[in-house]
C-alpha positions as CSV (number, residue, x, y, z in Angstrom):
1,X,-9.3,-17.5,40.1
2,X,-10.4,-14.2,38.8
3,X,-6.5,-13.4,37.3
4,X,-6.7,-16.8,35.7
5,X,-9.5,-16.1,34.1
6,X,-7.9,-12.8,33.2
7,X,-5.3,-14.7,31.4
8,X,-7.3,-16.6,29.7
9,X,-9.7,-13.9,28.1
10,X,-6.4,-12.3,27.8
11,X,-4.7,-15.5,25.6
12,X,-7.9,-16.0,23.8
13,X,-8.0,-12.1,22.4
14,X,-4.4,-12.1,21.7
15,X,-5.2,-15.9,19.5
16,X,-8.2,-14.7,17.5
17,X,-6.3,-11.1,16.7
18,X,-3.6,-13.0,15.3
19,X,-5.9,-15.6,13.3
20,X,-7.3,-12.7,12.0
21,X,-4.6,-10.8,10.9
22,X,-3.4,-13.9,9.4
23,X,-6.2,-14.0,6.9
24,X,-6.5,-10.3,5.9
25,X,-2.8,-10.9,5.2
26,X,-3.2,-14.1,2.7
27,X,-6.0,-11.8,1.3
28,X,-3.8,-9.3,0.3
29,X,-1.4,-11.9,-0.8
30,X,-4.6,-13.5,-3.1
31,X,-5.2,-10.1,-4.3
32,X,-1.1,-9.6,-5.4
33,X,-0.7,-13.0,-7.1
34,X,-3.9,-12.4,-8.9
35,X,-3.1,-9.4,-10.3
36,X,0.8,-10.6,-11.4
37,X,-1.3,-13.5,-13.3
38,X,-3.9,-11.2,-15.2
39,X,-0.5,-8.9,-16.2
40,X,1.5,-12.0,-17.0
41,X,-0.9,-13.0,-19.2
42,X,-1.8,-10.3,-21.0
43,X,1.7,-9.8,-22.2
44,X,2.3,-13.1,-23.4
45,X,-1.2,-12.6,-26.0
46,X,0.8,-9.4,-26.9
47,X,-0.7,-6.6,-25.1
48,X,1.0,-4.1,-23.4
49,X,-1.1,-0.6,-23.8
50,X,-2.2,-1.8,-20.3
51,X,1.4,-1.9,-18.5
52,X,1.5,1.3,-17.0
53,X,-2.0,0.8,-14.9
54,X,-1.0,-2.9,-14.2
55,X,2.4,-1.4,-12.7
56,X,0.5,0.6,-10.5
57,X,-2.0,-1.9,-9.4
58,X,0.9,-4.3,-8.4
59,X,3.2,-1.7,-6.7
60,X,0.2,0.0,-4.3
61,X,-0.9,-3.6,-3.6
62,X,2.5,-5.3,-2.7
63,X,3.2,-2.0,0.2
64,X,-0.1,-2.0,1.4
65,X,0.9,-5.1,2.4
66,X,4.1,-4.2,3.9
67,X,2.4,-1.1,5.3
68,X,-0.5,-3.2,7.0
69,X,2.3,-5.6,8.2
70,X,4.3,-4.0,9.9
71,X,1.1,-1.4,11.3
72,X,-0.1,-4.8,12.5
73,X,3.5,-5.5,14.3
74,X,3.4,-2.0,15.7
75,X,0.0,-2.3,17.3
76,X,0.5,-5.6,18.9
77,X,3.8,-5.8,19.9
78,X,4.7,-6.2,23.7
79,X,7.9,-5.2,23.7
80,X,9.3,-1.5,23.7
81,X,12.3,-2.2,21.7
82,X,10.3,-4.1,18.6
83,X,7.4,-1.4,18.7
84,X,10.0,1.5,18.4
85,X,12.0,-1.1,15.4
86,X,8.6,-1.7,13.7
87,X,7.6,2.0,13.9
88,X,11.2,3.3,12.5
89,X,10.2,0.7,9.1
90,X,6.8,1.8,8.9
91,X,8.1,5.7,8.9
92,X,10.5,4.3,6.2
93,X,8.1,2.9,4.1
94,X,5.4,5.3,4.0
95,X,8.1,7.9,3.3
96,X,9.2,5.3,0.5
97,X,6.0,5.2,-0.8
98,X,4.8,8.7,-1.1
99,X,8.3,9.7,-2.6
100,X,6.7,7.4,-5.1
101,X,3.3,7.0,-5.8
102,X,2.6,10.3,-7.3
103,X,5.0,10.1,-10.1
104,X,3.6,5.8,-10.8
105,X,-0.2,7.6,-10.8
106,X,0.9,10.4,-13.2
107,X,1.9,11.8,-16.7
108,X,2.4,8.2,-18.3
109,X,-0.4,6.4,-16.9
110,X,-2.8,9.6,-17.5
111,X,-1.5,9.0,-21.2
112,X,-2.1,5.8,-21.2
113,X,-5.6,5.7,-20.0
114,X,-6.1,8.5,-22.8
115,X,-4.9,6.2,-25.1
116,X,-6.8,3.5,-24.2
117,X,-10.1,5.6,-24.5
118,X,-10.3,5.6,-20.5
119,X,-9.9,9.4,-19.8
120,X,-13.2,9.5,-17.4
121,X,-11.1,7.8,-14.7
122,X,-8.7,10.7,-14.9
123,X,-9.9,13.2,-12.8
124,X,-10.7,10.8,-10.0
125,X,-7.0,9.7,-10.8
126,X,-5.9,13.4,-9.8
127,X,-8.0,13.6,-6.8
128,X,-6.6,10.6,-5.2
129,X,-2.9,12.0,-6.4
130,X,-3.8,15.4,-4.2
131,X,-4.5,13.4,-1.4
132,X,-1.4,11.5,-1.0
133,X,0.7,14.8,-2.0
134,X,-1.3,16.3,1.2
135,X,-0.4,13.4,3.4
136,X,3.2,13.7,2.3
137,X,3.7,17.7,2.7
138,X,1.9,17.7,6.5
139,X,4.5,14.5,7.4
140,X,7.3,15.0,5.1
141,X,10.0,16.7,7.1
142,X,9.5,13.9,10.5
143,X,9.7,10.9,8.4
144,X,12.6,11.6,6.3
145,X,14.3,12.2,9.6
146,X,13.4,9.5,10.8
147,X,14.1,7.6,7.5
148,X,17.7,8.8,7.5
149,X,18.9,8.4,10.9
150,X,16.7,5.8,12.9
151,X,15.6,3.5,10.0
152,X,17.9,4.0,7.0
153,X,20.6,4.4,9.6
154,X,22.2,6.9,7.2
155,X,23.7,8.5,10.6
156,X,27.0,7.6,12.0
157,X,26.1,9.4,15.2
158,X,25.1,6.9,17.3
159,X,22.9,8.8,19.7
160,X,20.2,9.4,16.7
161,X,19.7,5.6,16.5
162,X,17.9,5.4,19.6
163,X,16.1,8.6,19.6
164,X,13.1,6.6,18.6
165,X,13.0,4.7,21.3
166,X,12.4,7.6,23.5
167,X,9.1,9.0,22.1
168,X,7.9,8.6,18.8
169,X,8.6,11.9,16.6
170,X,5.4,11.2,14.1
171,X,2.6,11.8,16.4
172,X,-0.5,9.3,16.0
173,X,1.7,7.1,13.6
174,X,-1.6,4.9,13.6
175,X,-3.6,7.2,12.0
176,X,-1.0,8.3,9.4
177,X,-0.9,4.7,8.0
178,X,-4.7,4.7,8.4
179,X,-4.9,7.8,6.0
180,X,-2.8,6.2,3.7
181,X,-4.5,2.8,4.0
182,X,-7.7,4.8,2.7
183,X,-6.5,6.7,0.0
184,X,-4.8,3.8,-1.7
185,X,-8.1,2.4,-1.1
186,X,-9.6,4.9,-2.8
187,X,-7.2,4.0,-5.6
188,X,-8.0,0.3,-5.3
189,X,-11.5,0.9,-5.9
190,X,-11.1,2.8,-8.9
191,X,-8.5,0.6,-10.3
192,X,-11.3,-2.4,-10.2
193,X,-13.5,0.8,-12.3
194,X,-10.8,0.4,-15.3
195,X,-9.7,-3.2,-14.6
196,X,-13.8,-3.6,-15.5
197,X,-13.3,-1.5,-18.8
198,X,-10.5,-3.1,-19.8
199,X,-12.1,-6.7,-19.2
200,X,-15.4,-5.3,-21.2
201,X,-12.6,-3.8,-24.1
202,X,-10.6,-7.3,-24.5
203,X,-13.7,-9.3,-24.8
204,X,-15.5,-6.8,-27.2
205,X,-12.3,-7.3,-29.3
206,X,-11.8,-10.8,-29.0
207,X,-15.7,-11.5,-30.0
208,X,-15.4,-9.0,-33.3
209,X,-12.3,-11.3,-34.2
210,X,-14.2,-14.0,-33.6
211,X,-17.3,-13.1,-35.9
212,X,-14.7,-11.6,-39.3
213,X,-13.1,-15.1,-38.8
């Protein structure tokens, strides 16, 4: 009776996990969709002074999603041999992504926010850009091995394949996505800062075109 019970607490845990991850995932997906729209539509009135942020905003949404996927699949999964296959992607893509991110948050969009009478966000820009250059340099030399050989499978020596599978190279590969789950948080947060600006900026313009006409 008691095991059966067991089970059942067991079941129930494992069905209101998944419903949950369910909806933080069509969250993010809302959040993705929403900000294509916005973008979409502000190039077909003709403005594109914005296109550098919007890239961003996009990009950093769209693999936090694929980072919290497959973080999710990692965590949950039952079986060795998906863990160890979800864990070799997640190395990938976090690698992927801080090869990245720096470059997408740099020169051109500082620029551009200069441009756009937006340089207050730009110091808070660079601090988030240290962070993920710090995450990158302590991790940098496990994950691209990992990258090359286990996930890329850029190795044709067969043994490195399933090296994984024996112990995870990145230590606490939960917490690493973690850290990077709250710095592009960070950059989330002040993206909705200039997203506001920007809103406050069209409409000013729009209702100054409205009163000369």
């Amino acid at each position: 009776m008691k095991e059966w019970y067991n089970r059942i607490l067991s079941t129930k845990k494992k069905d209101n996990l998944k419903e949950s991850l369910e909806k933080s995932e069509l969250i993010r997906l809302s959040d993705i969709d929403t900000t294509r729209k916005i973008w979409n539509d502000l190039q077909k009135n003709g403005i594109n002074n914005y296109d550098e942020f919007y890239n961003i905003c996009l990009y950093s949404s769209i693999v936090y999603n694929d980072i919290s996927i497959l973080t999710d699949n990692y965590q949950t999964s039952n079986s060795q041999t998906q863990r160890n296959f979800f864990g070799r992607l997640l190395c990938m893509t976090i690698i992927e992504f801080l090869d990245d991110i720096n470059p997408l948050i740099g020169k051109s969009l500082r620029k551009e926010l200069e441009s756009n009478d937006m340089s207050e966000f730009i110091d808070e820009l660079k601090e988030i850009g240290k962070e993920f250059s710090l995450i990158k340099r302590e991790n940098n030399s496990q994950l691209r091995i990992i990258r090359n050989n286990s996930a890329a499978h850029k190795t044709k020596k067969a043994k490195d394949l399933i090296d994984f599978t024996k112990d995870t190279p990145v230590k606490n590969l939960d917490e690493l996505a973690i850290k990077i789950s709250r710095t592009n948080n960070k950059l989330t947060k002040l993206s909705s800062k200039i997203i506001l600006k920007i809103t406050e900026t069209i409409k000013l313009k729009f209702d100054n075109t409205t009163k000369t006409e």
